[in-house]
C-alpha positions as CSV (number, residue, x, y, z in Angstrom):
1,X,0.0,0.0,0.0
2,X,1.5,3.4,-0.8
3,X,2.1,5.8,1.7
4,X,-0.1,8.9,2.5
5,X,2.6,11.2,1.3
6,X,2.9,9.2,-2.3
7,X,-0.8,8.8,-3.1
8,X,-0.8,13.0,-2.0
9,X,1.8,13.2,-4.8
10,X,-0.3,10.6,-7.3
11,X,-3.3,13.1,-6.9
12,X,-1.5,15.9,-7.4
13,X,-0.2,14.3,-10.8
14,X,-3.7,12.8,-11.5
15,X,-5.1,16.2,-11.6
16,X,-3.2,17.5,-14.3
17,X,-4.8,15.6,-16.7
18,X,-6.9,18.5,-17.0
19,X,-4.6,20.3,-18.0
20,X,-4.2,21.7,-21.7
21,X,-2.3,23.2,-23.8
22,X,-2.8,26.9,-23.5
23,X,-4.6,27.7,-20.5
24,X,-4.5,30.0,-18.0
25,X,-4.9,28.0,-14.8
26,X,-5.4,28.8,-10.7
27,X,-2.0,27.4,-8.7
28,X,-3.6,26.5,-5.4
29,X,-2.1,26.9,-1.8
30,X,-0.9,23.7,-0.1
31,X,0.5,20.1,0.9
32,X,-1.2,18.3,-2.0
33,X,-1.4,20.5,-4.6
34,X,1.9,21.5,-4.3
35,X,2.7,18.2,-6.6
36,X,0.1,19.6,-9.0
37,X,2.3,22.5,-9.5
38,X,5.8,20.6,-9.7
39,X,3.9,18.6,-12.4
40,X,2.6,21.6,-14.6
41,X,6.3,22.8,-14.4
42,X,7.6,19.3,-15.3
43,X,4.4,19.0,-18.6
44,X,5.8,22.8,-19.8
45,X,9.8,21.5,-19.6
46,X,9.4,18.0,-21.0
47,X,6.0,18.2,-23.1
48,X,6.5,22.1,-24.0
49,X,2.9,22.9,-23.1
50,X,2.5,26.7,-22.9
51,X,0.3,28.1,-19.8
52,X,0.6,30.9,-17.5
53,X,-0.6,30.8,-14.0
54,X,-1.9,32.9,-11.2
55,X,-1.0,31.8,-7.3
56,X,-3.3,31.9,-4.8
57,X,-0.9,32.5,-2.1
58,X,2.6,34.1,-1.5
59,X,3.8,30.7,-1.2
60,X,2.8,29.6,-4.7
61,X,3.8,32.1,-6.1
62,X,7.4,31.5,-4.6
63,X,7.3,28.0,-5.4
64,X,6.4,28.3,-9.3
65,X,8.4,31.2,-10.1
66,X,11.4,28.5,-8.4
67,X,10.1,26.2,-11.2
68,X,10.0,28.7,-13.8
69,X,5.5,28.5,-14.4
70,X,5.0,31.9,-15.9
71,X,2.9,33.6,-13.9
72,X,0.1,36.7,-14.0
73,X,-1.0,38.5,-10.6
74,X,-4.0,38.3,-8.9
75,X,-5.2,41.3,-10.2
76,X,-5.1,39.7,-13.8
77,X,-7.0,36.6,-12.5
78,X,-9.9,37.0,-14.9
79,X,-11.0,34.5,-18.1
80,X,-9.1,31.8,-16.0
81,X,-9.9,28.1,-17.6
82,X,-9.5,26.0,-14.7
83,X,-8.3,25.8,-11.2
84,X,-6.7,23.1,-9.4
85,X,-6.4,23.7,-5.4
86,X,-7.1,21.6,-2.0
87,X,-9.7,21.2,0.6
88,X,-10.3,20.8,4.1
89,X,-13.9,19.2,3.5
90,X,-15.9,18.5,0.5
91,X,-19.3,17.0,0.9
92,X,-22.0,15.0,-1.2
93,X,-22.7,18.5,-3.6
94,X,-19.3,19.4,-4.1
95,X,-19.2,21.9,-1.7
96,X,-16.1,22.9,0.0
97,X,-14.7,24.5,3.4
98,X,-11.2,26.1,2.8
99,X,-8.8,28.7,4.7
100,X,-6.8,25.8,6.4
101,X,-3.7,27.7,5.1
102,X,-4.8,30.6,5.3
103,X,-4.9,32.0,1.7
104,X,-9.3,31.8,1.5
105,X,-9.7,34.7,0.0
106,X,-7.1,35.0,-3.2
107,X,-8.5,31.3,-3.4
108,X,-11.8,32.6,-3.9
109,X,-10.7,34.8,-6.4
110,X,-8.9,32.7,-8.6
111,X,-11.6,29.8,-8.3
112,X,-14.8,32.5,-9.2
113,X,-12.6,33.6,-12.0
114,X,-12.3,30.3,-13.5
115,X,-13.9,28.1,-16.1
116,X,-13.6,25.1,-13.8
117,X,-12.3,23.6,-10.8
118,X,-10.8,20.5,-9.9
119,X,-9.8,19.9,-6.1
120,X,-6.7,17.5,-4.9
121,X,-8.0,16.1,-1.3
122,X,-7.4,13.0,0.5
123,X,-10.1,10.8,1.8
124,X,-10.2,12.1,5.5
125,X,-11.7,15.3,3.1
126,X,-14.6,13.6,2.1
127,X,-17.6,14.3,4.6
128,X,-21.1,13.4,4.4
129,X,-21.9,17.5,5.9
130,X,-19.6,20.0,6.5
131,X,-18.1,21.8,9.7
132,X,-15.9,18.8,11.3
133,X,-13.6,21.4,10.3
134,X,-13.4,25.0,11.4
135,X,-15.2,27.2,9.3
136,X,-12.3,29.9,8.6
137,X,-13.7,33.5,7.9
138,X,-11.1,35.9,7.0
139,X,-11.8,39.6,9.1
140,X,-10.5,43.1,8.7
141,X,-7.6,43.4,11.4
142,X,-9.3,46.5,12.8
143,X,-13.1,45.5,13.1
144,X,-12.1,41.5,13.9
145,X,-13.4,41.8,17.7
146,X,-16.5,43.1,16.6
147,X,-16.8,40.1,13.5
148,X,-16.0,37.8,16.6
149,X,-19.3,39.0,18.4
150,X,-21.6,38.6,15.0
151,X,-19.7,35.7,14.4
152,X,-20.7,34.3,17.9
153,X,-24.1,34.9,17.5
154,X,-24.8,32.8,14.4
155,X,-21.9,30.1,15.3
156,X,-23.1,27.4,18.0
157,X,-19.2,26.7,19.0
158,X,-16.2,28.6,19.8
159,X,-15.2,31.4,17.4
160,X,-11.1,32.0,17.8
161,X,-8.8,34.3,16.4
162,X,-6.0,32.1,14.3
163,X,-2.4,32.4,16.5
164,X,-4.7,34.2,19.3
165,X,-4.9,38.2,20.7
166,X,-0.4,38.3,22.0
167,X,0.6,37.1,17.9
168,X,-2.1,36.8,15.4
169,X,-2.3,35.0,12.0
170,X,-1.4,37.8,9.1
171,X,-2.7,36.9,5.6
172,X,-1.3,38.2,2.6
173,X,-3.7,40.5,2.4
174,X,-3.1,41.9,6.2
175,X,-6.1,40.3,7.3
176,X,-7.3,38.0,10.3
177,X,-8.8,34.9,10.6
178,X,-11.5,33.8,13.0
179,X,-11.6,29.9,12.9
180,X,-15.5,28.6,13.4
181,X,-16.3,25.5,15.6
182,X,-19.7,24.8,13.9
183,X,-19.5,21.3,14.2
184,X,-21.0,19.0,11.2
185,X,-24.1,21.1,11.1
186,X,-23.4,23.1,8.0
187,X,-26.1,21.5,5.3
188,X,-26.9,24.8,3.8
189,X,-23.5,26.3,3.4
190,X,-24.9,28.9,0.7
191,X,-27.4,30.2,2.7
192,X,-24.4,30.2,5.8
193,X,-21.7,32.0,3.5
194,X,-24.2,34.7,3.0
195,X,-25.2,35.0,6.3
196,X,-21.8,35.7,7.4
197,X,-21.1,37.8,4.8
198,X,-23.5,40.5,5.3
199,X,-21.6,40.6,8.9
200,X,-19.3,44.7,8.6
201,X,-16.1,43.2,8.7
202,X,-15.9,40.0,7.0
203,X,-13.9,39.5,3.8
204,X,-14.4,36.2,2.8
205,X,-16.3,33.4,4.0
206,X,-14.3,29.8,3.5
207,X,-17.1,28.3,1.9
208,X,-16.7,27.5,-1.5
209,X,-20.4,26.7,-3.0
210,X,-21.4,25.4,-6.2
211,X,-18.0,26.6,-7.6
212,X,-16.1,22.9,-7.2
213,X,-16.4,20.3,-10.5
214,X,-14.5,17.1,-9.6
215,X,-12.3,16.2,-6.8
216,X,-8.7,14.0,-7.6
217,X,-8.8,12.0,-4.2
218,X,-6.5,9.8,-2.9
219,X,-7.6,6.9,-0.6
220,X,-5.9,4.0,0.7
221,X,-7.7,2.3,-2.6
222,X,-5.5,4.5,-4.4
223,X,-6.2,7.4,-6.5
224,X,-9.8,8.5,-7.6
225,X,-11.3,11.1,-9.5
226,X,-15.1,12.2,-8.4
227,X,-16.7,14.2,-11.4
228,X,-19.5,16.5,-10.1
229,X,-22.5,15.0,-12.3
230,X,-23.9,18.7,-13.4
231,X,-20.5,20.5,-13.2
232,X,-18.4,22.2,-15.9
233,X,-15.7,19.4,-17.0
């Protein structure tokens, strides 16, 4: 049986078969899809494929300007035709929570701005509803106290700033992050992410709804690719 951190590494490389000559793809933010990106590097070197990509995170970016992906900036992340990023829960719809890493919103960006969008998860991903995993919810650093107490109000669990008050969590876009204990209660997240949003303060919910078309996942089976039956691949 392969090991978790191979079959991470055959669904990163499974991924790419959606992956074309001549796109403009979404480079995700972490563990797993890091071997997506290594892999689009090694398709442009040893298949000459041309694409450019836009990172979702400062740590992409780093990453595939070290393995020579050309790039565009966020800002120019419009007209993208697919992107490929990870999860921290995907359920039944194809619905997603994400902001494990931190980088939510730029994610959010890139994936709206895209065609399409293919996830790389593992199989401890996969839930029947979502919320086993703390709803992130990235905040403006001057109003996050106040986000906290609308927050609390609509969340039945504990709502904590990310690295706590003394030394908290900066994203790359010099934002907080209040992590959500909902619990596995989440079964209308669009209704949730809107909720939240209309909260003074809030930048991005990390609910990803309806935007999701298949998920690459890798199980102890081995590698498996779920194709959302009404999606856009």
């Amino acid at each position: 049986m392969a090991g978790v951190e191979q079959l991470k590494e055959q669904a990163g490389i499974a991924a790419c078969r959606f992956v074309t000559d001549g796109m403009a793809l979404g480079l995700g933010t972490g563990s797993t899809v890091r071997y997506s990106i290594i892999e689009i590097a090694r398709m442009i070197k040893e298949e000459g494929i041309e694409v450019v990509g836009v990172p979702t995170s400062e740590d992409t970016r780093l990453l595939a300007e070290h393995l020579e992906i050309p790039l565009r900036t966020i800002d120019a992340a419009t007209n993208l035709d697919l992107t490929i990023d990870g999860a921290d829960e995907f359920d039944p719809k194809f619905d997603l929570i994400k902001g494990g890493g931190g980088a939510l919103t730029r994610e959010k960006i890139v994936a709206k701005a895209s065609n399409s969008m293919v996830v790389v998860a593992d199989e401890t991903k996969q839930v029947s509803t979502l919320g086993g995993f703390d709803l992130p919810i990235e905040v403006d650093s001057i109003l996050w106290g106040d986000v906290r107490d609308g927050i609390s109000s609509i969340c039945p669990g504990e709502v904590r700033l990310r690295g706590g008050d003394e030394d908290p969590y900066i994203t790359d876009n010099q934002g907080f992050i209040l992590d959500c204990s909902f619990g596995p209660t989440i079964s209308n997240p669009e209704s949730l992410e809107r909720e939240i949003s209309e909260i003074s303060g809030v930048v991005e919910v990390g609910l990803f709804v309806g935007i999701c078309d298949a998920v690459v996942m890798a199980s102890s089976g081995g590698v498996e690719t779920l194709v959302k039956p009404d999606g856009r691949l």
